[in-house]
KOLMAR-625861 format. One record per residue (C-alpha): residue number from 1; residue in one letter; x, y, z. Coordinates in steps of 0.25 Angstrom, whole numbers, plus 5000, padded with zeros to 4 digits. Each point is the difference from the previous one (the first is absolute). Layout:
REM residues N
> NUM  A  X  Y  Z
...
REM end
This chain:
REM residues 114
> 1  X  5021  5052  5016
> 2  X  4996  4998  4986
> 3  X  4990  5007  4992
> 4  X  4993  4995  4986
> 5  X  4991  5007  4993
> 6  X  4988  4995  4990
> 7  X  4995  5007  4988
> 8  X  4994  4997  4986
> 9  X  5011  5000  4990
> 10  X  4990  5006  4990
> 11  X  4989  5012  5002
> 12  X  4992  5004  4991
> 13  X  4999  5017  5000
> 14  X  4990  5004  5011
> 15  X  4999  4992  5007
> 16  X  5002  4999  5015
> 17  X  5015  4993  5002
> 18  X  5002  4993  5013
> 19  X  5014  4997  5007
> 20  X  5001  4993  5013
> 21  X  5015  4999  5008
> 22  X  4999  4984  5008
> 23  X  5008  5004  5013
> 24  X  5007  4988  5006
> 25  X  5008  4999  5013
> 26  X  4995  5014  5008
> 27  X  4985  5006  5001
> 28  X  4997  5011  4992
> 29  X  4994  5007  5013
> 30  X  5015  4999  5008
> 31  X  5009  5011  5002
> 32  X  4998  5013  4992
> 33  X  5002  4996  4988
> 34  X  4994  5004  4988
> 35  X  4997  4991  4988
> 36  X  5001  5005  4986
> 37  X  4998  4999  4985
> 38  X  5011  5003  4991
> 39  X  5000  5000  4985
> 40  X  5011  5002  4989
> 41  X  4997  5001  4984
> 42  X  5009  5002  4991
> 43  X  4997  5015  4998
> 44  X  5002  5002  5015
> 45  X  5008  4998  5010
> 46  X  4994  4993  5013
> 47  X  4986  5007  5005
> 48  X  4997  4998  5014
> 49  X  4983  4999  4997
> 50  X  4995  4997  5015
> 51  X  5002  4993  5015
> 52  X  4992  4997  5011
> 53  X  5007  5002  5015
> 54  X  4999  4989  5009
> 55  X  4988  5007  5008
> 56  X  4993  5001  4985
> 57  X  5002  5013  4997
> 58  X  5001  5003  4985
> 59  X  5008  5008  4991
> 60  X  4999  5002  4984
> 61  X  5010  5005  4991
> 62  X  4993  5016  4995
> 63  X  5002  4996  4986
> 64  X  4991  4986  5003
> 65  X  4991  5004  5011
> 66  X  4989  5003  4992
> 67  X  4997  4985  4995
> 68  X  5010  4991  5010
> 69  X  4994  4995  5012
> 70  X  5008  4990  5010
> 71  X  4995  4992  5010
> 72  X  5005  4989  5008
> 73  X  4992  4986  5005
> 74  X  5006  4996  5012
> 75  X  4996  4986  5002
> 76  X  5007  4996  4987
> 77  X  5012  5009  5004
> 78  X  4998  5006  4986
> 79  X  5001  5014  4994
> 80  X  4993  5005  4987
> 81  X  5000  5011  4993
> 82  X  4988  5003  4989
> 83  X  5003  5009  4987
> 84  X  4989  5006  4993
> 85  X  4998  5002  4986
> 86  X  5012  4994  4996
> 87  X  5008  5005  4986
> 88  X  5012  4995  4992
> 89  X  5008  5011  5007
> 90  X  4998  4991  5013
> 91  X  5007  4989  4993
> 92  X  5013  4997  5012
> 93  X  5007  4989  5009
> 94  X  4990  5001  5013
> 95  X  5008  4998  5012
> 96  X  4996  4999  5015
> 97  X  5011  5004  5012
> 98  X  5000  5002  5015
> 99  X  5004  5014  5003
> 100  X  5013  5004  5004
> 101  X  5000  4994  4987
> 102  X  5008  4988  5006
> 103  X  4992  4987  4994
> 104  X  4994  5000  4985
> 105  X  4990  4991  4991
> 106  X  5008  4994  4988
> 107  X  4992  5009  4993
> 108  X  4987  4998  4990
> 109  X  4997  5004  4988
> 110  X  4988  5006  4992
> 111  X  4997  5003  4987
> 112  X  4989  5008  4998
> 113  X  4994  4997  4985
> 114  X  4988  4997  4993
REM end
């Protein structure tokens, strides 16, 4: 199993930013497993931010709910997750894992800047 994510290294504030998790080697619709976002800056430790179960069922961290939405495309085995009116403050190393948190992205990072 491997998983990459993709994302604009660069955003400009308020804008819409979009990560997508490339899952190779199961289908994201196998099992119950669930299919999260995680983020790390260096003010914070690790944020769990959002999954989407294997049936399609979404959760959203409370602190994000208001402007996160993920969704997943299940011809491309792909994941994304949109963030909405993006600031500095959501300036991290975006990674994208398999929960029971047993396979991991290498992690992307995004600078959120003007």
């Amino acid at each position: 199993v491997q998983l990459q994510e993709s994302a604009p290294g660069l955003i400009e504030p308020s804008h819409t930013l979009s990560l997508t998790c490339t899952i190779s080697g199961v289908p994201i619709t196998s099992n119950v497993y669930y299919w999260s976002w995680i983020r790390q800056s260096p003010a914070k430790s690790l944020e769990w931010m959002a999954a989407i179960a294997s049936s399609g069922t979404t959760y959203y961290s409370p602190s994000l709910k208001s402007r996160a939405s993920i969704s997943r495309d299940t011809s491309k085995n792909q994941f994304t997750l949109q963030l909405h009116s993006v600031t500095p403050e959501d300036t991290a190393l975006y990674y994208c894992a398999r929960v029971p948190w047993d396979y991991w992205g290498q992690g992307t990072q995004v600078t959120v800047s003007s």
